[in-house]
C-alpha positions in Angstrom: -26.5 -26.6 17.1 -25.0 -25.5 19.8 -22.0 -22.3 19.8 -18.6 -23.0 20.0 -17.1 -21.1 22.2 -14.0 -19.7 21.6 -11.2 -16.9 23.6 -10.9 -14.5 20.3 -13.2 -14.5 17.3 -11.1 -12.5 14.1 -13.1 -11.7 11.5 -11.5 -11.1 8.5 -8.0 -13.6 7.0 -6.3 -10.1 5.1 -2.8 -8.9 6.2 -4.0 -8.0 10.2 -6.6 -10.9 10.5 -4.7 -13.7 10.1 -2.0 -12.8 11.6 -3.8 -11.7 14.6 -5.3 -15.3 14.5 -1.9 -16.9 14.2 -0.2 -14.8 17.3 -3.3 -14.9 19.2 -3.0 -19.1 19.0 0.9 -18.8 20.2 -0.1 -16.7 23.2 -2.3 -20.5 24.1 -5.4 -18.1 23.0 -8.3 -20.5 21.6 -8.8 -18.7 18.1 -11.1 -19.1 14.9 -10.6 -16.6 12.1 -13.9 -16.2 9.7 -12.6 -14.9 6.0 -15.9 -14.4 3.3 -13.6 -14.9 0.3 -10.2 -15.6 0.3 -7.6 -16.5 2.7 -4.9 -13.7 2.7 -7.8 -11.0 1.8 -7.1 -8.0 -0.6 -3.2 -7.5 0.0 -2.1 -11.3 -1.1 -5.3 -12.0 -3.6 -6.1 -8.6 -5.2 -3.5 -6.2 -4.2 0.1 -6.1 -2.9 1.5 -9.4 -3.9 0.2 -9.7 -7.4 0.7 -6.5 -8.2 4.1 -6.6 -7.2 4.5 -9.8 -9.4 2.9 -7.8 -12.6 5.2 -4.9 -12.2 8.6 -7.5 -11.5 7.3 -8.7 -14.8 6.9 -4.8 -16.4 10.8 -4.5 -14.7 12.2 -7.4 -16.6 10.8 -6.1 -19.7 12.2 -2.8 -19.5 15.6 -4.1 -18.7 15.5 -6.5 -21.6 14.9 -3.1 -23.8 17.8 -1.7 -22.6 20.2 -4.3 -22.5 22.3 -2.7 -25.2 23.4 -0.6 -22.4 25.0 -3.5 -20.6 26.6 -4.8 -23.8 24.3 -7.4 -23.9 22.0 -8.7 -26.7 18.3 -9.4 -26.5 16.4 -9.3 -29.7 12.9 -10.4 -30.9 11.5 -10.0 -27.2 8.2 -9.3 -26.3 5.7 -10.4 -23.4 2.4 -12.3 -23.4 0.1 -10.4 -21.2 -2.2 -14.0 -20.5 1.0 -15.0 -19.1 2.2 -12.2 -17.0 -1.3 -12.5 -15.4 -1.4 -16.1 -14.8 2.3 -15.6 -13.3 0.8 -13.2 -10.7 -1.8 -15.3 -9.4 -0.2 -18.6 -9.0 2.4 -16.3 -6.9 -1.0 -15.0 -4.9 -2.4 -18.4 -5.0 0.4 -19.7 -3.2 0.4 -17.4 -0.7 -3.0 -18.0 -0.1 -2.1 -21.8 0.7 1.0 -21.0 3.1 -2.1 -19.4 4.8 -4.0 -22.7 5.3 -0.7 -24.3 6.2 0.2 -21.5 8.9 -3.2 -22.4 10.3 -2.8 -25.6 10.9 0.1 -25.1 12.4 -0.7 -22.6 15.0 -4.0 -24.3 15.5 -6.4 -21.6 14.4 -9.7 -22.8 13.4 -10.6 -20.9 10.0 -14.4 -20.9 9.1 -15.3 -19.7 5.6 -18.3 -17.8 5.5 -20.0 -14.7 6.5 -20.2 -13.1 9.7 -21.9 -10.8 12.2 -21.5 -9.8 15.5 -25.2 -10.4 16.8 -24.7 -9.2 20.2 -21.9 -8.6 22.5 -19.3 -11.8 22.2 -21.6 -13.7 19.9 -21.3 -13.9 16.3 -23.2 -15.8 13.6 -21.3 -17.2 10.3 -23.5 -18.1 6.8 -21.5 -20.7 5.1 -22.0 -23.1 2.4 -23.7 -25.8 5.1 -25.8 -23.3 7.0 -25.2 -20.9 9.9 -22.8 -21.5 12.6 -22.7 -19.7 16.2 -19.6 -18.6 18.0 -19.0 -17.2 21.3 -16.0 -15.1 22.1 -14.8 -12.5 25.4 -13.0 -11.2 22.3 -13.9 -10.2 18.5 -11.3 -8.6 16.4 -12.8 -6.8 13.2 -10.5 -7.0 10.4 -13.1 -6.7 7.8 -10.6 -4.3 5.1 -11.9 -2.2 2.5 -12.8 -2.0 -1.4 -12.6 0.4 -4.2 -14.3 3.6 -3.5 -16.5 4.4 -7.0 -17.7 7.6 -7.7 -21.0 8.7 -9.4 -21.1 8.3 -12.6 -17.2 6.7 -12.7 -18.6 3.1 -11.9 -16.7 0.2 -12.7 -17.9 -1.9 -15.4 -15.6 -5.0 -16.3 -14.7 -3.8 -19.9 -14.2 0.0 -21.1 -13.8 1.2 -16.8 -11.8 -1.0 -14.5 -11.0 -1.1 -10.6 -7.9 -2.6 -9.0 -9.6 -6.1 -9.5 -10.4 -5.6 -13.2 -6.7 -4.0 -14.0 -5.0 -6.9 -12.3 -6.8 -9.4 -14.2 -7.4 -7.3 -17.7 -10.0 -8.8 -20.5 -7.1 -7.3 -23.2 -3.9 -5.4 -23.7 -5.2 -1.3 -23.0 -4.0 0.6 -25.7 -4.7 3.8 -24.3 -5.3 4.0 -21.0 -6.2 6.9 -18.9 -5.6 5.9 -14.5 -7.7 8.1 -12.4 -6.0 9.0 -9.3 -2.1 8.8 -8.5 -2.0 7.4 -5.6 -0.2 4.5 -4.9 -2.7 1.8 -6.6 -3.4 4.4 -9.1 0.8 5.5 -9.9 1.4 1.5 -9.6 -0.7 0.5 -12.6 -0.2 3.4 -14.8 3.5 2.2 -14.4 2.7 -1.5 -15.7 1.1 -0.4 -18.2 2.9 1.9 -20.1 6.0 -0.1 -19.5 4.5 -2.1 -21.3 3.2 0.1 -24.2 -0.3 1.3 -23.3 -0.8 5.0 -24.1 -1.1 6.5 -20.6 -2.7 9.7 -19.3 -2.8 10.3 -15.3 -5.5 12.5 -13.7 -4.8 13.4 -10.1 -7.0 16.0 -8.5 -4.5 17.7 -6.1 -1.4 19.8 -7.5 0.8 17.0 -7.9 0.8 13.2 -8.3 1.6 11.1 -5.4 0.1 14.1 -3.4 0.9 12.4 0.0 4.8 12.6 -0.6 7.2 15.1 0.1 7.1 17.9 -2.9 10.5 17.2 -3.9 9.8 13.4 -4.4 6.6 14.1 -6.0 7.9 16.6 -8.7 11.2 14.5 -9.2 8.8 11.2 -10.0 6.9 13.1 -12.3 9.5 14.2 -14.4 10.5 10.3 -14.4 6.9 9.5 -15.3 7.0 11.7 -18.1 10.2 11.3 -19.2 8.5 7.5 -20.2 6.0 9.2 -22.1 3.1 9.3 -19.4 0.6 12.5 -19.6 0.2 13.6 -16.0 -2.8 15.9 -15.8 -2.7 17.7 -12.3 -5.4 19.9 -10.6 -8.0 18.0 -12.7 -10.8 16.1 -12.6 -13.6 13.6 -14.2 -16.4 15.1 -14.4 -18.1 12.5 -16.7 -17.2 9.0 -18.7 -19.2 8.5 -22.2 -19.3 4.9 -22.7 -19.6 3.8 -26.5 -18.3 0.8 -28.5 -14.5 -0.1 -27.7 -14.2 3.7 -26.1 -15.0 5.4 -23.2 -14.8 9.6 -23.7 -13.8 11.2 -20.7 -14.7 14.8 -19.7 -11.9 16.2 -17.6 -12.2 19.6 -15.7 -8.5 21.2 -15.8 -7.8 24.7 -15.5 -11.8 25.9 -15.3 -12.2 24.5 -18.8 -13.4 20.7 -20.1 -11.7 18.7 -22.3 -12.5 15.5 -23.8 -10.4 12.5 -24.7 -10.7 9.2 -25.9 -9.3 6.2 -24.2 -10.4 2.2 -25.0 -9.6 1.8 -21.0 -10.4 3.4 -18.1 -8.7 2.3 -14.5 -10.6 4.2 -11.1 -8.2 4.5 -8.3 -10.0 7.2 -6.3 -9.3 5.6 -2.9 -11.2 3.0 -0.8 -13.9 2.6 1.5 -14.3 0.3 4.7 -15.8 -2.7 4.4 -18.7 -2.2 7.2 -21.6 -3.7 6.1 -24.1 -5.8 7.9 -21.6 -6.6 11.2 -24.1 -5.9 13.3 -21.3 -2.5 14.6 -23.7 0.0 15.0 -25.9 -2.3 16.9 -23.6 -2.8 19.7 -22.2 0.7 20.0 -19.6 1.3 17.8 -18.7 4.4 16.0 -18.5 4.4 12.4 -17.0 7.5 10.8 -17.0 7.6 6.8 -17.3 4.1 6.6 -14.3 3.6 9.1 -14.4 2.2 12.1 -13.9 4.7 15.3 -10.9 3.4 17.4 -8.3 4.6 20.0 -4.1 3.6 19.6 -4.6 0.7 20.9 -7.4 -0.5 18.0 -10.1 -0.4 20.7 -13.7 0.4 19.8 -14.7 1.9 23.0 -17.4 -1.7 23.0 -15.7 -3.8 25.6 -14.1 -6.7 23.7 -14.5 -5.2 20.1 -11.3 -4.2 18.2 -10.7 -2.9 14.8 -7.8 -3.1 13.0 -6.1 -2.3 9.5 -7.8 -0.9 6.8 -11.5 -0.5 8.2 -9.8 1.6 11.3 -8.5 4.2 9.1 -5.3 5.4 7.7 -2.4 5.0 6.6 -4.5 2.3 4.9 -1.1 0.3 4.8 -1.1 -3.7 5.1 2.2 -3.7 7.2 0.5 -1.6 9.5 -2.8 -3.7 9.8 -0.3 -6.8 10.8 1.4 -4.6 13.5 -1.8 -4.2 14.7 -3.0 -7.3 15.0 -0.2 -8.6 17.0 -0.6 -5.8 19.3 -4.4 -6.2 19.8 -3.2 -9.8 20.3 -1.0 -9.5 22.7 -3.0 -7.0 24.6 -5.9 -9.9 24.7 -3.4 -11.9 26.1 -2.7 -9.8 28.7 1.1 -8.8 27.9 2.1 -5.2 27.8 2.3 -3.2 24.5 3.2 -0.2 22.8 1.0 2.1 20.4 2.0 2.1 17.1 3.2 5.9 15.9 1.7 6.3 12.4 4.7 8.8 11.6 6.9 6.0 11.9 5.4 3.8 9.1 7.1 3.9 6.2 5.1 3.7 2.6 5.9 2.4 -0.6 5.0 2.4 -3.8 6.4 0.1 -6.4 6.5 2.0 -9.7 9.2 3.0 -11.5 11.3 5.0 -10.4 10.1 3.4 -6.9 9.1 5.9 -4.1 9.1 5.2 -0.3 8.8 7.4 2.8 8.7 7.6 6.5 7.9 10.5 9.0 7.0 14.1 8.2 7.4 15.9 4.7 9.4 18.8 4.5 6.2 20.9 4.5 4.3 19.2 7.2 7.4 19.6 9.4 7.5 23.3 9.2 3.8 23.7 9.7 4.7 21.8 12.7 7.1 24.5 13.6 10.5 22.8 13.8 13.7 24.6 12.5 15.0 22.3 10.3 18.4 20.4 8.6 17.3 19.4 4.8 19.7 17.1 3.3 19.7 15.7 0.0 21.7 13.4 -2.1 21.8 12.4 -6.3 21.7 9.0 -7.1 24.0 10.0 -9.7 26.8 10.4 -6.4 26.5 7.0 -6.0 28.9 4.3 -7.6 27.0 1.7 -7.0 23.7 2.9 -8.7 25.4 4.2 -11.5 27.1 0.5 -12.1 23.7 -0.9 -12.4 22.3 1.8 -14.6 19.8 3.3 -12.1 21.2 7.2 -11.8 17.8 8.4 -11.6 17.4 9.2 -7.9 17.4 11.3 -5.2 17.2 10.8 -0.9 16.1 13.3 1.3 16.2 13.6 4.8 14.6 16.0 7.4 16.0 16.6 10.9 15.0 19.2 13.9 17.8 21.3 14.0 17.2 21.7 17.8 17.4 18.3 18.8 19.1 16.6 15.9 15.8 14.4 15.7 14.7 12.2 12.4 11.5 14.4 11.4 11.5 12.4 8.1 13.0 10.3 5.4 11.7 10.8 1.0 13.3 8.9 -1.3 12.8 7.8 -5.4 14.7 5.8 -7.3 15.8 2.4 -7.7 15.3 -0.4 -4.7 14.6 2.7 -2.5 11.3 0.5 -1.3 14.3 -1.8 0.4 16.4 1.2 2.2 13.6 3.0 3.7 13.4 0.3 6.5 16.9 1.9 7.8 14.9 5.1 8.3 12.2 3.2 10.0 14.8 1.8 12.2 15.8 4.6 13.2 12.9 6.6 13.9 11.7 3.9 16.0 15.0 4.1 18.3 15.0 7.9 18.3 18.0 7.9 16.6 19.9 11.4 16.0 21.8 12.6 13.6 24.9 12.1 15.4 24.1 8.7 15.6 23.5 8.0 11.7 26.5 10.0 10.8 28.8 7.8 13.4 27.5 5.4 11.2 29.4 2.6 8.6 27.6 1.9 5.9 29.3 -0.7 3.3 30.5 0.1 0.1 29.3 -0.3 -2.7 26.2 -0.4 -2.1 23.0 1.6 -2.2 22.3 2.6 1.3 25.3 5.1 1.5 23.2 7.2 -0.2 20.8 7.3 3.0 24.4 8.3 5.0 25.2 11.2 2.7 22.0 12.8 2.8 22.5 13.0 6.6 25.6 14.8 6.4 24.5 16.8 3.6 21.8 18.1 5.6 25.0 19.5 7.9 26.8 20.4 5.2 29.7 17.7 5.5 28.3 15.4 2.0 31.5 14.4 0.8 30.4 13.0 -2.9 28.4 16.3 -4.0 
């Protein structure tokens, strides 16, 4: 059979494949986008959007528990887990066929199969009905990544889960130890135990959430607690005992072992690229602890190879693996655009109290060397947060006190995953402090919170 030839091959349907595909096919570009498994990939089927529709469901819950607060009335309540679950995947499932219908109508050819890049601007697909050949000036290598397991830690299905396992559980944990608190990690531990399970965190580093600002990290913990989570810092797994119906888990913390007994065991020890059998190495490109080698503008230093998203490195971030892949497309397509700054992506994790962040921490700014304005504001100053029973809170924000610049933006609490996009805004127009404080912000309403921390970090808060 002859190839079909094509202007730009993307391999890979996640978050920055497909919608490479679909803005490379506005730009007039001829374009067929090869996905293995799923349309959507990890972020729609397996990770952002059904996760978010499990812990909407853990959020209902918990406000249905305290609707005597409210005056309200809500008795005999429960959940049924089967249908929480089923819930999040019809919500990923349809996604997945917006997908197809965005597709069709951009005009991007989608082959289901897999691929690899045989030689430079050919690549061969194994599908269902044999092997297909394509021919492309351009391939764009959006491959993603998967659960990183560690010796010994291995997922099994039953007593140790991954992401996959956790989303679609084979029972209701009742005690449940999460290792790692990262975002996946933070974001199921928060599921389940709002939703009874018995939950002990292990994070490795001195605080959970170890890639947020300190004040956010040790203000969530105290949350996390507060709902009856064990958070077990500057530990470790050293070893899992499987038996029947219980796993015992050696845990390293302060120079001495301890074991406990859990019935589940969730991995969330970070991810690794998905860069097997492409064919990369053969044509040049650098791999570098499973992640693809690339320079700001996603390229692989092998003319007419990108990489973007997940298997190009971090922040492993699916808002940042579509910015890429309408940059790369555009750049194929011969317009002009603009690195993306990593300090300027915000990230967000959905547990509760919710966390979100853009730009520098507090610590990595002075390491930097800046002088710095520290401003910080209480939900609990804010009328509109206290009215809907969410004074648990706090924003941050970091400025250089030389040139009034945005260094960075922490917040936790309530919705804050919604507000940080202001900060991101205004990062991303080098926006001062002047500028912010100038301001109006409309009351009442969350977001004023984001304008008082800005003047408290000049001293002029006016509700603290």
């Amino acid at each position: 059979m002859a190839a079909q030839t094509y202007d730009v091959i993307v391999i890979g349907a996640g978050p920055g494949g497909y919608v490479a595909a679909i803005r490379a096919a506005q730009l007039g570009l001829k374009v067929v986008c090869v996905e293995r498994e799923h349309l959507g990939g990890i972020c729609l089927n397996w990770g952002c959007i059904p996760t978010k529709a499990l812990l909407r469901s853990a959020e209902v819950f918990h406000q249905m528990e305290r609707a005597k607060e409210f005056g309200l009335t809500a008795d005999k309540f429960g959940f049924n887990l089967d249908a929480i679950v089923d819930r999040s995947r019809k919500v990923a499932a349809q996604m997945n066929g917006g997908i197809k219908g965005l597709f069709k109508k951009n005009k991007v050819t989608s082959i289901m199969g897999e691929a690899t890049i045989v030689a430079k601007g050919k690549v061969s697909v194994k599908t269902d009905k044999g092997t297909e050949e394509l021919t492309a000036k351009n391939i764009i290598v959006a491959t993603g990544a998967r659960a990183r397991e560690l010796p010994g830690l291995e997922a099994d299905g039953d007593l140790v889960w991954t992401y996959r396992h956790a989303l679609k559980p084979v029972r209701m944990p009742k005690k449940l130890l999460v290792i790692g608190s990262g975002a996946i990690g933070i974001e199921f531990a928060s599921f389940y135990n709002t939703l009874g399970a018995d939950t002990t965190v292990v994070e490795v580093m001195d605080r959970v959430l170890p890639v947020e600002d300190k004040d956010i990290s040790a203000f969530a913990k105290k949350q996390f607690v507060k709902q009856g989570m064990t958070i077990m810092e500057k530990a470790m797994v050293k070893q899992l005992d499987r038996g029947k119906g219980k796993v015992t888990a050696h845990i390293e913390v302060g120079g001495k072992v301890e074991k406990h007994d859990f019935d589940t065991v969730i991995s969330a020890v970070g991810i690794v690229g998905n860069v097997e059998d492409l064919g990369l190495e053969a044509l040049g490109v650098k791999i570098d602890r499973t992640h693809v080698v690339t320079d700001e503008y996603c390229r692989t230093g092998v003319d007419g190879v990108f990489a973007i998203g997940d298997i190009a490195g971090a922040p492993w971030l699916a808002h940042k693996a579509s910015h890429e892949g309408v940059m790369v497309a555009e750049m194929i397509a011969g317009k002009k655009v603009h690195a993306i700054k990593p300090n300027s992506i915000a990230g967000c994790t959905y547990c509760h109290p919710q966390v979100a962040s853009v730009g520098l921490t507090e610590e990595k700014a002075k390491e930097a060397g800046y002088k710095l304005k520290v401003g910080k504001f209480p939900f609990i100053g804010n009328g509109k947060a206290v009215a809907m029973g969410e004074a648990e809170g706090m924003v941050k924000t970091i400025f250089d006190e030389k040139t009034g610049e945005l260094l960075g933006a922490h917040m936790v609490g309530a919705e804050v995953t919604e507000m940080i996009q202001g900060y991101v805004i205004a990062r991303q127009l080098e926006t001062t402090e002047e500028d912010l404080m100038e301001t109006v912000f409309p009351h009442p309403t969350m977001s004023e919170m984001m304008h008082e921390s800005v003047l408290a970090a000049f001293d002029r808060a006016l509700h603290i």
